[in-house]
C-alpha positions in Angstrom: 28.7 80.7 43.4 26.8 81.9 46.3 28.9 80.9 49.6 26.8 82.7 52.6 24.9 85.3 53.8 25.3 87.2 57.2 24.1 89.8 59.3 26.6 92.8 59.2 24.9 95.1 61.1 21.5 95.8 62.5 18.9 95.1 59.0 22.0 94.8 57.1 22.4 91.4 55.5 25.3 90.7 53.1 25.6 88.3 50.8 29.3 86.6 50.2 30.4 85.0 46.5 33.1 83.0 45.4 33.6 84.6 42.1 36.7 82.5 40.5 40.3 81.2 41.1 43.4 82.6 40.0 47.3 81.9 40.9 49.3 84.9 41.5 52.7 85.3 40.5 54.6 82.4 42.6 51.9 79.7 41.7 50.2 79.9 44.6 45.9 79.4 44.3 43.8 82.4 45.5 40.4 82.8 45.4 38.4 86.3 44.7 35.3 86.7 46.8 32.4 89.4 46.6 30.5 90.8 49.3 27.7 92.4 48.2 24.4 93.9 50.8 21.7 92.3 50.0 18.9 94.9 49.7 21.8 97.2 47.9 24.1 95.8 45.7 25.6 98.5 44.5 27.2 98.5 47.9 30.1 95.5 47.1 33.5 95.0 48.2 35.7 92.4 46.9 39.0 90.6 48.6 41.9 88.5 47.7 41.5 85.2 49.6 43.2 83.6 51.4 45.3 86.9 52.1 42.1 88.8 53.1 42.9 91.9 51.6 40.2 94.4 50.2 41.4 95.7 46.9 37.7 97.3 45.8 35.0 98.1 48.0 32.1 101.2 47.7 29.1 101.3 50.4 30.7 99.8 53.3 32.5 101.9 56.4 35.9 101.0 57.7 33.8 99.0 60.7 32.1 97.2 58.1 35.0 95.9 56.4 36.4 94.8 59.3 33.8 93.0 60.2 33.8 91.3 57.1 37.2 90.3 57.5 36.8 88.8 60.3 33.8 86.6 59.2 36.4 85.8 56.8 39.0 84.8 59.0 37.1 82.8 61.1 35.3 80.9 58.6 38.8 80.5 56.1 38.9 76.7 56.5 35.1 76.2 55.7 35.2 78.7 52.5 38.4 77.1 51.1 37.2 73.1 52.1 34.1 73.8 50.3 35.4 75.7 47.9 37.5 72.2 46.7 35.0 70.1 47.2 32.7 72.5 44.7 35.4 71.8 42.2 35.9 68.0 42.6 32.3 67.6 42.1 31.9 69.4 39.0 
């Protein structure tokens, strides 16, 4: 499921996945999203959510993964509302 797209850096677009749901050891729901650049996908990185933590990435620099990060911070109420409401709706 496609969640967003945003500009990373100057002609650098990524585009942002929710790939699936999981529950980790204690029960609790977490979420795996991809980020993926739009023009080159083979440059991807892919987080734990809502924990924000990058277990795979290849393409992006340590400034570009913080920067993702962020956008994921900031936007962690909107990705995980919507992210319910996806599944209610099914």
């Amino acid at each position: 499921m496609l969640y967003s797209m945003f500009l990373l850096r100057d002609n650098c677009y990524v585009n942002i996945f929710v790939m699936r749901e999981y529950e980790d050891r204690d029960g609790n729901k977490k979420l795996i999203i991809r980020v993926e650049q739009k023009d080159n996908v083979v440059h991807f990185c892919e987080w734990t959510f809502p924990d924000k933590v990058c277990f795979k990435a290849f393409g992006f620099s340590r400034l570009d993964l913080a920067k993702i990060k962020d956008y994921l911070a900031v936007n962690e109420s909107i990705i995980l509302n919507n992210w319910e409401n996806y599944h209610k709706n099914l």
